[in-house]
N, C-alpha and C positions, 0 to 999 in steps of 0.2 A: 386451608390452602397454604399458612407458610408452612404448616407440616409436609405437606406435600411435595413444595418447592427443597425446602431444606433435603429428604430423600432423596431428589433428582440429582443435587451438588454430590449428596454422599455415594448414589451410583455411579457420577459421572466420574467423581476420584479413584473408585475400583474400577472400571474398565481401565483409566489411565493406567493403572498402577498394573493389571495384566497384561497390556498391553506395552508396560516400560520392560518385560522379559527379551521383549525378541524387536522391537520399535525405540530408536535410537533417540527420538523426539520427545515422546513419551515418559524415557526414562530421565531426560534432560526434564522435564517437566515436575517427576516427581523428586529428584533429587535436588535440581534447584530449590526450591521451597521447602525442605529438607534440612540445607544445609546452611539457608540464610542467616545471619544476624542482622536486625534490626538498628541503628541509629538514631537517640533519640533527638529529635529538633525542637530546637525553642520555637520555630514558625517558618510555616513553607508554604510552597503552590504544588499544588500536587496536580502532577498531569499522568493520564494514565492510558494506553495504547494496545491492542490485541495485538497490534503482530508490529512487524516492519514499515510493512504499508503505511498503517495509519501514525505510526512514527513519523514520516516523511510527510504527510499528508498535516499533520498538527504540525510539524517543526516551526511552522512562520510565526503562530502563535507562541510557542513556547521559547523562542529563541526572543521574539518583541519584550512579552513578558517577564523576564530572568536578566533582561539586561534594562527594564526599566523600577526595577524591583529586588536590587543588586545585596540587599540588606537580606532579602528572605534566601531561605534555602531553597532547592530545588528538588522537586523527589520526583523520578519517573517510573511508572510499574508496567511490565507487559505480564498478558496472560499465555502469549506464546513462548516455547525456548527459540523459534526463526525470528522473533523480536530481540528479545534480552539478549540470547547468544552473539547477537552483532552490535548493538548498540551498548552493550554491559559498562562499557568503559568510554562512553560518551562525554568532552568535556562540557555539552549543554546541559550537564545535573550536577547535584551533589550525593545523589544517593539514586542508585537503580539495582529495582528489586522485581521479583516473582511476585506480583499481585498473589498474594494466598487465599487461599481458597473461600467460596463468600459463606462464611456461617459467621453468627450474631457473635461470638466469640473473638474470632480473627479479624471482623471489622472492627469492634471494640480496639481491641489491644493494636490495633495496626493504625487508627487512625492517631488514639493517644498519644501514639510513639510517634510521628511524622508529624503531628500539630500543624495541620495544613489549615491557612487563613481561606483560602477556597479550592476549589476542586474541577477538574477540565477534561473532560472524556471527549475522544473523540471520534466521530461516526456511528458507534454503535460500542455495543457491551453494556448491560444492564443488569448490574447485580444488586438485591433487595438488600440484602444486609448491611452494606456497603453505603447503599443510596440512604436507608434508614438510619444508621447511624450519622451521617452527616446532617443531616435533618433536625436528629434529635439534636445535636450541637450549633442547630446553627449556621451551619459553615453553607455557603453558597454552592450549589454544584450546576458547572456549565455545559452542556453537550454541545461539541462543533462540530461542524459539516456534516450535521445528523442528513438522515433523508429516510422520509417513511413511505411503506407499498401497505396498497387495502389489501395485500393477500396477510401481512405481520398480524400477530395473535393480538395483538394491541387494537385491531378494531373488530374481532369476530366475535359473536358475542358470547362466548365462553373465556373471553381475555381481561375481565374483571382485575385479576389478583396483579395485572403487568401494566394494569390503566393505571392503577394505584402506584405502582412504582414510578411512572410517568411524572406521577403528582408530587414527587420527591424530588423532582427538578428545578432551581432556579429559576432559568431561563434555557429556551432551545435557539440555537442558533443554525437555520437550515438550509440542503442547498438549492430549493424551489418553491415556488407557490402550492404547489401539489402536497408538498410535504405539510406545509403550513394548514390548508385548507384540510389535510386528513386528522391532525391534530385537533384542530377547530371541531371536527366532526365528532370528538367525544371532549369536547369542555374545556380544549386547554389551548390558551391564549398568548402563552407570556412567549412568547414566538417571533422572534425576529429571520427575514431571509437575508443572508448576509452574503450566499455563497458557498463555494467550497474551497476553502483554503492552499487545497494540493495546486490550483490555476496561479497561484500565488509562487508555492515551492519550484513547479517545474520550468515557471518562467523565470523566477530571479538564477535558477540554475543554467537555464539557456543560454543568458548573459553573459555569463561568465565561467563558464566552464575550461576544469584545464585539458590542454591539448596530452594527450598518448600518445607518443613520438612514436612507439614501436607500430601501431595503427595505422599511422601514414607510410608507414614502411611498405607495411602489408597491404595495403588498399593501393599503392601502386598508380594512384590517380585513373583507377578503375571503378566503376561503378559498384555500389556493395547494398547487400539486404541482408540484414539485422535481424535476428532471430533473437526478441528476449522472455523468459519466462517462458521456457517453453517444458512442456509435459511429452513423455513418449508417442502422445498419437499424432502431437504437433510436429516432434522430429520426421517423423515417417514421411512428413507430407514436405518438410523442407528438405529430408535429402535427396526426394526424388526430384524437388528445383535445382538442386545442384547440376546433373545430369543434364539438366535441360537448357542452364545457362552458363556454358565453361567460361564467359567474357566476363561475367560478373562475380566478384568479391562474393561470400556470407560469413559473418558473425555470429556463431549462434551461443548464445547464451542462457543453459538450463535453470531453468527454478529450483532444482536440486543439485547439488556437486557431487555425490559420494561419489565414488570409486566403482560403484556397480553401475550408479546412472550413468553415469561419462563412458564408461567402456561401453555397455546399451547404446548410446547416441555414435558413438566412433564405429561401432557397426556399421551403422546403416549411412556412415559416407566413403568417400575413396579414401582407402588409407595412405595413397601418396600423394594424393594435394591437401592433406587434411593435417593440423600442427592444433598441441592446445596451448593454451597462452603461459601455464608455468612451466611448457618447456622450451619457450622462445631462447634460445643458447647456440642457435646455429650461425653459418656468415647470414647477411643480411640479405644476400642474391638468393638465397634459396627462401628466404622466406617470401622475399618478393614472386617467389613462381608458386607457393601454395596459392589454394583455391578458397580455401575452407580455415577460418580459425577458432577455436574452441574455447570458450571462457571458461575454465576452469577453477574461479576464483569469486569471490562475494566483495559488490561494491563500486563494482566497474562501470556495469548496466548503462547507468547516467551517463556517463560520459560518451561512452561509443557514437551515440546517436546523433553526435556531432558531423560524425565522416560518411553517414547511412544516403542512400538515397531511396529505399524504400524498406517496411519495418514489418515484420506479423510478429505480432503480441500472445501469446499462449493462455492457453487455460480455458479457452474456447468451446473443450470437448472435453469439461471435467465438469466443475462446478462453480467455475464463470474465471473469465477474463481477466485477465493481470492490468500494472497501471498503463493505459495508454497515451493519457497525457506528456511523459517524460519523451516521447518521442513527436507528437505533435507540435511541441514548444519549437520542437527547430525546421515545423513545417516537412515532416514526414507522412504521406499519405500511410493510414493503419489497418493492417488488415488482421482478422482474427476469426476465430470459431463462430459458432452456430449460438452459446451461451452466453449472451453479454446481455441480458436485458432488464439484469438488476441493474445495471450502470448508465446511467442517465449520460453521462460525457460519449460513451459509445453510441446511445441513440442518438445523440445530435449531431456526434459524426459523422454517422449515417445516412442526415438527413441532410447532410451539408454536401455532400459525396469527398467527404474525404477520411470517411472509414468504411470499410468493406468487410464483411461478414462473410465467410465462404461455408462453406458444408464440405466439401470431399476436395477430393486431387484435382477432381476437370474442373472446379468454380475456383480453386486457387490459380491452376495454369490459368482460366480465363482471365479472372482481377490481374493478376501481375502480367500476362499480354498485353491488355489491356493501359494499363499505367506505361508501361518500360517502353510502348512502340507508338503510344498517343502523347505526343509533347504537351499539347497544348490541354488533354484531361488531366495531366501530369503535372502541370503547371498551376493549374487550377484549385487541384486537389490538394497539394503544396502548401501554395497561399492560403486559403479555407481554414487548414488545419491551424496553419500559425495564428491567422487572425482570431480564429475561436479562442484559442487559449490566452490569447494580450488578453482581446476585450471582456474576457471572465475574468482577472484577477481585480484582486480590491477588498476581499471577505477578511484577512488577517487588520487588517486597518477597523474596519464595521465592530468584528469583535472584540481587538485589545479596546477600541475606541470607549466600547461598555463597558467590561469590564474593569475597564480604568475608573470611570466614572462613578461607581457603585460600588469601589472597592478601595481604592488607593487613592487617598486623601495628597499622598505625595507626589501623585503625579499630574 
C-alpha cells in the first residue's frame, strides 16, 4: 500500500506539471518548490496550511503560539500557490515555504532542515511520509479544527492504509462530537472537542476591524449586498439582482481576479453603474452614483462586510462554499448555493435561519425578498448570525492551553 500511495503523489505531480503548460496556478505550484531554498533552524513550530483559508482559520493558534514561544523559529508551509502566493511574506513566520511534495525522501530532508519541536495541521491534509517521519522523531504532531464525515476513506472499510496514518497523530483537536465519535469508531481516542478556531479569527476581526473610507463613499448610506468568493454561475445570478434592486449598493467580490475573470463578471453587470476598486481615480460624486463596485484586488474581503447589510457567499454551485463565518461575525444573514453540506457552520446557519441556501434565480429573488422587505425576519436573522459566531469562539485558548502544557515547560 505505501507503494501504492507513493505512485499516487508521483501521478499527481505529473498531471501538475501538464497542467502548469496552460494553468497559471499549476505552474506556480511546480515552480515554487522548484526554486525554493530551504533554511536551516536550530528549532521551530512548524504549522502547515493547504490553502488561504485554513491560513486564516489556524492564524489564532499560530499567532498565540509564536508570541508565547518567542525563542523558537516559526516555519509556515502551504500546499497551495492561492495560499503561499499571499501570505509568502507574512510577518507571523520566519520561514514560508511550498510544503514539497510527500515522498519518504522530501520529508526526511525537509523535516531535518526546519527541526520543528512539534507540528500543527490544520483542518485537513494528511500526508504519510510527512506524518511518519515525525513519528519516527518523536516530534508531536497536532491536527486543529479537524472535522471527520463517514462518507472519508478513513472509515470505509478498504481505508486500512489512511487509519494507520491517523495513528501518526499526537492528538486531534475537533470541531464536534460527531467527529470525535467517528474517530472512536475505529480505535482512536486521544481526541479532544475544542472547536473551530476560524469562530475565534472572525470574531476578534469583527472587533476591530479597519474602516475603507473610499466604501463609505460608495455605500452612500445606501443599503448594500456583498458578493464574496464568488464563482461565474454565482455572478450570473447576482447580476441579474442588480437589475432588480437599483436602490441598493453591491460589492462583489471574485474568488479569482485575472483579467479574463473580471472582464467575464463586468459583462454581465451595467457598464455604467459598474466601477472596479483599482480604478477608484475619479471625483467622489460619481462614484457616489455608481451602483455596482468590483473588487478587484486580494485581502479586502474581510473588511467590506462591515458596511454589508446582506451577504451571498460563492462556491455554492461548484465544489462547496467559501468562508461564511467572516460575514456572520458582523451579524449578516448568508445566503449561498445548493453545496455546503461538508460545512457544519453552514448547517447551523441554516438551522438557526440565518443562513439560506438557494438553488437558482427565483429562490435567490425569493430569500433576498424575503430578508430586505421582512424587518423583523431581518432582524432576527442578523442577531442569530452574530450570536452563533460570539458563542462558538473559545477553541484557540482549549488548544494553545495543551499544547502549552505538553510541550513548553516555559510557559
Amino acid at each position: 500500500m505505501h507503494f501504492l500511495y507513493y505512485i499516487s503523489v508521483q501521478l499527481y505531480q505529473f498531471a501538475i506539471w501538464l497542467a502548469s503548460f496552460f494553468n497559471t496556478k499549476a505552474k506556480l505550484w511546480i515552480a515554487g518548490r522548484r526554486n525554493q531554498k530551504l533554511v536551516t533552524a536550530d528549532a521551530s513550530i512548524w504549522f502547515h496550511f493547504a490553502s488561504l483559508g485554513e491560513f486564516e482559520q489556524g492564524r489564532p493558534v499560530l499567532e498565540k503560539l509564536r508570541a508565547e514561544n518567542n525563542t523558537l523559529k516559526t516555519v509556515v508551509t502551504f500546499f497551495s500557490p492561492s495560499g503561499y502566493e499571499i501570505r509568502k511574506n507574512t510577518p507571523l513566520a520566519d520561514y514560508v515555504y511550498y510544503l514539497p511534495a510527500d515522498t519518504r525522501q522530501n520529508a526526511k530532508k525537509f523535516i531535518q532542515t526546519i527541526n520543528p519541536k512539534i507540528a500543527v495541521f490544520t483542518k485537513y491534509e494528511y500526508w504519510f511520509f510527512y506524518f511518519e517521519e515525525l513519528h519516527q522523531r518523536q516530534i508531536p504532531l497536532y491536527l486543529i479544527s479537524a472535522i471527520f464525515r463517514p462518507q472519508q476513506i478513513f472509515f470505509r472499510t478498504y481505508g486500512g492504509f489512511y487509519r494507520k496514518m491517523l495513528l501518526l497523530v499526537q492528538h486531534f483537536f475537533v470541531q464536534d462530537e460527531n467527529s470525535k465519535q467517528l474517530l472512536a469508531s475505529i480505535n482512536i481516542k486521544n481526541v479532544l472537542v475544542s472547536g473551530d478556531t476560524r469562530f475565534d479569527r472572525v470574531w476578534e476581526n469583527a472587533q476591530h476591524v479597519e474602516p475603507v473610507a473610499i466604501i463609505d463613499i460608495f455605500k452612500d448610506k445606501r443599503p448594500v449586498f456583498i458578493a464574496g468568493s464568488t464563482w461565474p454561475p454565482d455572478e450570473i445570478l447576482i447580476g441579474d439582482l442588480v437589475f432588480t434592486y437599483p436602490n441598493w449598493k453591491f460589492i462583489i467580490a471574485p474568488h479569482e481576479i485575472s483579467p479574463e475573470k473580471i472582464n467575464n463578471l463586468l459583462q454581465k453587470l451595467p457598464a455604467e453603474k459598474t466601477i472596479r476598486y483599482t480604478e477608484i481615480n475619479i471625483d467622489l460624486k460619481i462614484l457616489k452614483q455608481k451602483q455596482v463596485l468590483v473588487i478587484d484586488n486580494i485581502g479586502l474581503l474581510s473588511k467590506l462586510y462591515q458596511y454589508g447589510n446582506l451577504t451571498y457567499i460563492g462556491g455554492g454551485f461548484g465544489t462547496g462554499i467559501h468562508n461564511t463565518l467572516e460575514a456572520a461575525a458582523f451579524g449578516l444573514p448568508v445566503i449561498f448555493g445548493p453545496v455546503y453540506h461538508k460545512f457544519k457552520e453552514a448547517q447551523d446557519l441554516i438551522g438557526l435561519q440565518a443562513g439560506f441556501s438557494i438553488i437558482n434565480e427565483a429562490s435567490l429573488q425569493s430569500t433576498v425578498s424575503k430578508l430586505m422587505n421582512d424587518k423583523n425576519f431581518y432582524a432576527e436573522a442578523s442577531a442569530k448570525a452574530k450570536n452563533y459566531t460570539r458563542h462558538n469562539t473559545g477553541a484557540t485558548e482549549i488548544i494553545c492551553n495543551y499544547i502549552r502544557k505538553h510541550n513548553f515547560d516555559n510557559c
